[in-house]
C-alpha positions as CSV (number, residue, x, y, z in Angstrom):
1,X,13.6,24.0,-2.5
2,X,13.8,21.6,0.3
3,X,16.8,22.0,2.8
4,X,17.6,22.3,6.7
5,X,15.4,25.3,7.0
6,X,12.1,26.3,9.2
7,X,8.9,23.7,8.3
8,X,5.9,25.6,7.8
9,X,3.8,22.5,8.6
10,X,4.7,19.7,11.1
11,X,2.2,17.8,12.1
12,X,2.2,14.7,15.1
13,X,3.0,11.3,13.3
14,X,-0.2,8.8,13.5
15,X,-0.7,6.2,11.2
16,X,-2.2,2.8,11.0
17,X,0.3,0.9,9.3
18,X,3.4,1.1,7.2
19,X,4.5,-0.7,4.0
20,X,8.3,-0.3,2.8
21,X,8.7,-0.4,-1.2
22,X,12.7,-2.2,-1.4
23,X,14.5,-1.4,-4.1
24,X,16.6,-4.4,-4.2
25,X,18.1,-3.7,-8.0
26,X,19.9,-6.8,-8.9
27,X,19.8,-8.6,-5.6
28,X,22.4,-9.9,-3.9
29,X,24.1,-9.6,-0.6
30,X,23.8,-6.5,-0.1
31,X,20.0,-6.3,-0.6
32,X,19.6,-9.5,1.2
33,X,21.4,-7.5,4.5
34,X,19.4,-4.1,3.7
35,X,16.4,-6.0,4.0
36,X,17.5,-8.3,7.3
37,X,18.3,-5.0,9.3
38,X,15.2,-3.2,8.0
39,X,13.2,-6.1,9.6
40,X,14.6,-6.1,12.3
41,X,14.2,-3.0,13.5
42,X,10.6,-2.6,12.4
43,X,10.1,-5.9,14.7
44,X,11.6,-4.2,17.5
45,X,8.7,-1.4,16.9
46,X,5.6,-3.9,17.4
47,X,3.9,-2.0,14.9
48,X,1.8,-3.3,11.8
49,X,4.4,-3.6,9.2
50,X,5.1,-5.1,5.6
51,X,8.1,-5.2,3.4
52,X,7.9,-5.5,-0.6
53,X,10.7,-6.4,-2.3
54,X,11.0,-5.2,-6.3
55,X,13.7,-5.6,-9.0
56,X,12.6,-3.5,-12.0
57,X,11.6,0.0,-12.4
58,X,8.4,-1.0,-14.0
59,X,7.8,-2.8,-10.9
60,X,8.4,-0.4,-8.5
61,X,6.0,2.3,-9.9
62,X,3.0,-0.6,-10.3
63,X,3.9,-2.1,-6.6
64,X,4.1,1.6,-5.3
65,X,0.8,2.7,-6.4
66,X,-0.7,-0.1,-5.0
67,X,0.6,0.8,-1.6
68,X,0.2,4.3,-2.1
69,X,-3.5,4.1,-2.6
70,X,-3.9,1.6,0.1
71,X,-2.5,4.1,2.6
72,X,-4.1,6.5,1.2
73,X,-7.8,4.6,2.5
74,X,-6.7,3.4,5.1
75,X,-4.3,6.4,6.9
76,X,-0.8,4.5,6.6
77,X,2.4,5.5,4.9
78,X,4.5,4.4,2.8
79,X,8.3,4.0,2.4
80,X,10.7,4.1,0.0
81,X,13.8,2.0,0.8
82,X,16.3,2.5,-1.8
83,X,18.4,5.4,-3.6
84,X,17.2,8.6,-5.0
85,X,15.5,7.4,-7.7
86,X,13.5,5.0,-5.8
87,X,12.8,8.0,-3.6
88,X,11.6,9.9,-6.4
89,X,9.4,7.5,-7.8
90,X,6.9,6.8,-4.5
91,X,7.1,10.3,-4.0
92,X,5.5,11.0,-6.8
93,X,3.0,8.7,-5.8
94,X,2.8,10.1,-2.4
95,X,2.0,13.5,-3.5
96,X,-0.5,12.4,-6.0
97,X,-2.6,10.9,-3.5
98,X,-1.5,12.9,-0.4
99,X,0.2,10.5,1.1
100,X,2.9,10.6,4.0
101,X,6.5,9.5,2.6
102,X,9.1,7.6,5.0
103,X,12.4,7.0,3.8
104,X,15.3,4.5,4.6
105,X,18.4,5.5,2.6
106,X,20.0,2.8,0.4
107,X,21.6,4.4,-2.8
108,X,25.0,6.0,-3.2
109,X,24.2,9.5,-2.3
110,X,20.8,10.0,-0.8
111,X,21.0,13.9,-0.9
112,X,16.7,14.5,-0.4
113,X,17.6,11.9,2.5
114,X,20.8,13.7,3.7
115,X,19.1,17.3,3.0
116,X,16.3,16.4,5.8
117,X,18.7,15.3,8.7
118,X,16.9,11.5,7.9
119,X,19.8,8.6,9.2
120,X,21.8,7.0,6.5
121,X,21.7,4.1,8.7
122,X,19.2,2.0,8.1
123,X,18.5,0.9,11.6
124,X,18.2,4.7,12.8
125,X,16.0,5.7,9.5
126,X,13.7,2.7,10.2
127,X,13.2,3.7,14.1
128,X,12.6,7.5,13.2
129,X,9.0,6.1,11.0
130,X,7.5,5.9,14.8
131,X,9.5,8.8,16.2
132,X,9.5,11.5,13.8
133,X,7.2,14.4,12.6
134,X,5.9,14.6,9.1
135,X,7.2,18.1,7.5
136,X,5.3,19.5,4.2
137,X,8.4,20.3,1.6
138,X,8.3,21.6,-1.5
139,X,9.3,19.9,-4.9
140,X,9.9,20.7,-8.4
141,X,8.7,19.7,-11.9
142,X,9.4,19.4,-15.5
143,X,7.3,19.1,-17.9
144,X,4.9,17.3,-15.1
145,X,7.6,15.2,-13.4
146,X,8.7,15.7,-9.9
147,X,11.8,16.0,-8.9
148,X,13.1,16.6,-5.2
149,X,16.9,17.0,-6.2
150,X,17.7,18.6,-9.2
151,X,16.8,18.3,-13.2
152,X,18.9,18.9,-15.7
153,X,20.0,18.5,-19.8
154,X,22.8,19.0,-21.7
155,X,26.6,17.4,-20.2
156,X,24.8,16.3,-17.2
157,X,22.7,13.8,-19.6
158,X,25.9,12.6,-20.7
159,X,27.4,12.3,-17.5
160,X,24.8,10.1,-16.3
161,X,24.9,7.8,-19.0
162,X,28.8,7.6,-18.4
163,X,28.2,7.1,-15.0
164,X,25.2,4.0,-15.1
165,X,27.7,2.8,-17.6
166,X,31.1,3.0,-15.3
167,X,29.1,1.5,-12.0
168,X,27.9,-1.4,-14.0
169,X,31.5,-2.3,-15.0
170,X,33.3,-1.2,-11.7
171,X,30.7,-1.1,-8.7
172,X,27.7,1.1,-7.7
173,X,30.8,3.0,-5.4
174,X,30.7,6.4,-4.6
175,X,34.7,6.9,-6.0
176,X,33.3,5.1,-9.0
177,X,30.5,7.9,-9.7
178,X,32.8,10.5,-8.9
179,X,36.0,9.6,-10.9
180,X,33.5,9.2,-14.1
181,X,31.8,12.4,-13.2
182,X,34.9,13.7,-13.5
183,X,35.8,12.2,-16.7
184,X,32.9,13.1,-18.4
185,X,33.2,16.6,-16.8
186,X,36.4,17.3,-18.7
187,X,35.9,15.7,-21.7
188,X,32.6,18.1,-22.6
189,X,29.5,18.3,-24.9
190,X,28.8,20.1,-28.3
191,X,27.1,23.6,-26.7
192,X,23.3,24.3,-27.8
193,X,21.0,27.7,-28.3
194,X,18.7,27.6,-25.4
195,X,15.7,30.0,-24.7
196,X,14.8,30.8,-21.2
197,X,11.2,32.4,-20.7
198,X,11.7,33.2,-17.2
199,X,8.1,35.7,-16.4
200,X,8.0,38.6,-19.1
201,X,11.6,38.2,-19.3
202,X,13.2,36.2,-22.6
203,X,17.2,34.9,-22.4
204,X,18.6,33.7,-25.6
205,X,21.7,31.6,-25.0
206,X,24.4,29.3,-26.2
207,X,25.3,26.7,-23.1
208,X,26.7,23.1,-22.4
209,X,23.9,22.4,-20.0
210,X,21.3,23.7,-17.8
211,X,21.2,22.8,-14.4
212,X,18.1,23.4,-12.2
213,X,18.2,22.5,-8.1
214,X,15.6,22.1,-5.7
215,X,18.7,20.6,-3.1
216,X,20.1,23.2,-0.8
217,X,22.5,20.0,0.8
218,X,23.8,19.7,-2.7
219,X,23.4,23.0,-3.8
220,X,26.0,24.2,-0.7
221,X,28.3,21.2,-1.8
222,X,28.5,24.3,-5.2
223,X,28.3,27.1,-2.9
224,X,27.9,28.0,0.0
225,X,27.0,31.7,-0.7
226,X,24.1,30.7,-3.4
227,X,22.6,28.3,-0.9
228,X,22.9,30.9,2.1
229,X,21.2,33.4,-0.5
230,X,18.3,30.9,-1.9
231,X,15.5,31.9,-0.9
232,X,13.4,28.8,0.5
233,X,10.4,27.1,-1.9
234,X,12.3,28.2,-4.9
235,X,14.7,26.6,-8.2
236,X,18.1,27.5,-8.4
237,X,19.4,27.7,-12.0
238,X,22.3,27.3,-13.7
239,X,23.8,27.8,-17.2
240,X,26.7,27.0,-18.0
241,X,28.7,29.0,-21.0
242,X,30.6,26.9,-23.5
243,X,33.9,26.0,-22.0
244,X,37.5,24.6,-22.7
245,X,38.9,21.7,-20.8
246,X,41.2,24.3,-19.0
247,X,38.2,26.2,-18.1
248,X,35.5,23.4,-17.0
249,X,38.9,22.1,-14.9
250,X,39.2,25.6,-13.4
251,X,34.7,25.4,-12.5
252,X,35.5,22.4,-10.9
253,X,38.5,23.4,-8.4
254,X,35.9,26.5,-7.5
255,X,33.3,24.0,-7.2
256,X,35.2,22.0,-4.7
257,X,36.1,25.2,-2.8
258,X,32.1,25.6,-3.1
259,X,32.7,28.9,-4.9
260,X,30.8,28.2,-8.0
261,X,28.7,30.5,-8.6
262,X,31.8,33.5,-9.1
263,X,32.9,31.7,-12.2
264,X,32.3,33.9,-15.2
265,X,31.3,30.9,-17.1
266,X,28.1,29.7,-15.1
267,X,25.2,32.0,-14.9
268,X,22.8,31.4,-12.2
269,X,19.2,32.6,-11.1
270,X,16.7,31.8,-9.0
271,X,13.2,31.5,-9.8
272,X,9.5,30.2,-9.1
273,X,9.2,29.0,-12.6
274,X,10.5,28.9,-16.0
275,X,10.2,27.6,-19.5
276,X,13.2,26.5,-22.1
277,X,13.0,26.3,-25.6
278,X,16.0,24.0,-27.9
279,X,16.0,23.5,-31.5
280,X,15.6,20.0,-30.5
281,X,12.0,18.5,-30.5
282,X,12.7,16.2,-27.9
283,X,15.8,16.4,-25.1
284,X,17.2,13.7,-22.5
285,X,16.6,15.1,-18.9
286,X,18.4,14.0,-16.0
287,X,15.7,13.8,-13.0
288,X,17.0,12.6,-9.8
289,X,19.6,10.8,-11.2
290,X,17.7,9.0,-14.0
291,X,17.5,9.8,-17.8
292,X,13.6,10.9,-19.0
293,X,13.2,12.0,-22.5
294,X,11.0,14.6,-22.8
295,X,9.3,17.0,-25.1
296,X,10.5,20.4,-25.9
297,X,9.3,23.3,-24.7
298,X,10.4,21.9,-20.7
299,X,8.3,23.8,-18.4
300,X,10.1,24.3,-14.9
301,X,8.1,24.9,-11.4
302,X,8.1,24.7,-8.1
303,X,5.2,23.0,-6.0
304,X,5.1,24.7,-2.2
305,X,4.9,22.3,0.4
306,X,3.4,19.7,-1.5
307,X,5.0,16.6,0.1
308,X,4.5,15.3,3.4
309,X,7.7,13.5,4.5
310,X,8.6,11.9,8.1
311,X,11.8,13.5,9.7
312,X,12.8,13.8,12.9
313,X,11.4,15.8,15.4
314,X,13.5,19.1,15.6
315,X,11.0,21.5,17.5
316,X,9.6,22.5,14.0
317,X,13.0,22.9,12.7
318,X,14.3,20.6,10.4
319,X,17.8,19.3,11.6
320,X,20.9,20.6,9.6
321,X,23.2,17.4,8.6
322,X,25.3,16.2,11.3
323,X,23.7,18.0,14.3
């Protein structure tokens, strides 16, 4: 689990050259101005770089392995400039061929950014590529894709759905994600039997969705206890029992209090790694924000320190947000 804890490698920050991967989605103003202050402060830096702009997914992946294996011969890094699934996507890469990872926030709620102390700000993210150390974190996977926030299936599938949906008609605003969150929070999904193979152990349950974090920034946004208690380089679970509108409307009041893990209808766990089993031969998982369909059994882990990502330097001590 990544978070604002102790790095067990930081190394000094030498590269030859840096290549940022823009997500710019539709285009537009705003990706127009993301880019302008992006260049200009990599200008003030006098240092070798080169800014790629893309507009499709399938783009991004085939314009980030390009860069990634460049850097990878040549000792540079590269950056991803965008939201969290533009994040996830060259990180993927990155770890694949060992690459460093720099990141310049640009989505709605940048929690990998956010969880590393990395600027929101675009000028201050695009300074710290020079100034920072790079820290070795650890990521999850399902079913072979990483993920560095959280992965989940179930009502959060249909939340995100709802979501894309909503910012598409009203604004890619953080209200806007938040109010249909909410929406689709109370409005609920038929439960399913899920089997959780977690070691020697075997949990049969019946559950609205299953939520598995790798976050401890949004995992203490839940609660505060569970992420005080989680141990570091390991998945937080959750289950969540079948529920009524009153209920699920009672979760989230002790969510927002970040007492979530006290409610009798949420089981939680934390673990190295774990397999589920549906009825269902194939299930819609929610990785970092985007919908993946995979193949049933899902297979769960935790990969130590398998990322290399800049951050600033904290005296081997990744800064807590806001200090």
């Amino acid at each position: 689990m990544t978070g604002p804890l102790s790095q067990q490698a930081v190394v000094t920050l030498q590269h030859t050259s840096i290549t940022v991967i823009l997500n710019a989605g539709a285009g537009g103003t705003a990706a127009q101005m993301t880019r302008s202050r992006i260049e200009q402060a990599l200008s003030a830096l006098d240092y070798p770089c080169t800014i790629v702009e893309v507009a499709s997914g399938q783009k991004l992946l085939e314009v980030g392995r390009k860069a990634v294996l460049n850097a990878s011969q040549t000792g540079g890094i590269v950056v991803a400039a965008g939201g969290d699934g533009t994040v996830n996507t060259i990180a993927s890469l990155c770890c694949e061929y060992r690459v460093p990872l720099g990141i310049i926030p640009a989505g709605t709620f940048n929690y990998f950014a956010r969880d590393l102390g990395i600027p929101e700000d675009p000028d201050a993210a695009a300074k710290l590529l020079l100034a920072g150390d790079i820290a070795q974190v650890s990521v999850g996977y399902v079913n072979g894709k990483l993920f560095l926030n959280n992965a989940s299936f179930g009502l959060y599938s249909k939340l995100i759905r709802n979501r894309e949906e909503d910012k598409a008609r009203f604004g890619r605003f953080r209200v806007v994600a938040v109010l249909s969150a909410l929406f689709s929070l109370l409005s609920g999904v038929r439960p399913f039997g899920v089997q959780l193979q977690i070691g020697n152990e075997s949990l049969l349950r019946k559950t609205s969705m299953v939520f598995v974090a790798n976050n401890l920034l949004q995992l203490s946004k839940l609660d505060t206890d569970l992420a005080g208690a989680t141990p570091e380089d390991r998945l937080a679970v959750f289950v969540l029992r079948p529920t009524g509108r009153l209920d699920m409307l009672r979760l989230l009041l002790r969510g927002a209090f970040r007492n979530l893990a006290s409610d009798p209808h949420l089981e939680t766990f934390c673990t190295d790694a774990f397999d589920t089993e549906t009825r269902r031969r194939h299930v819609d998982v929610v990785v970092d924000g985007e919908i993946v369909r995979c193949a049933t059994p899902l297979s769960f882990r935790v990969a130590r320190h398998a990322l290399g990502v800049i951050v600033p330097q904290t005296n081997g001590v990744i800064a807590k947000e806001g200090e």
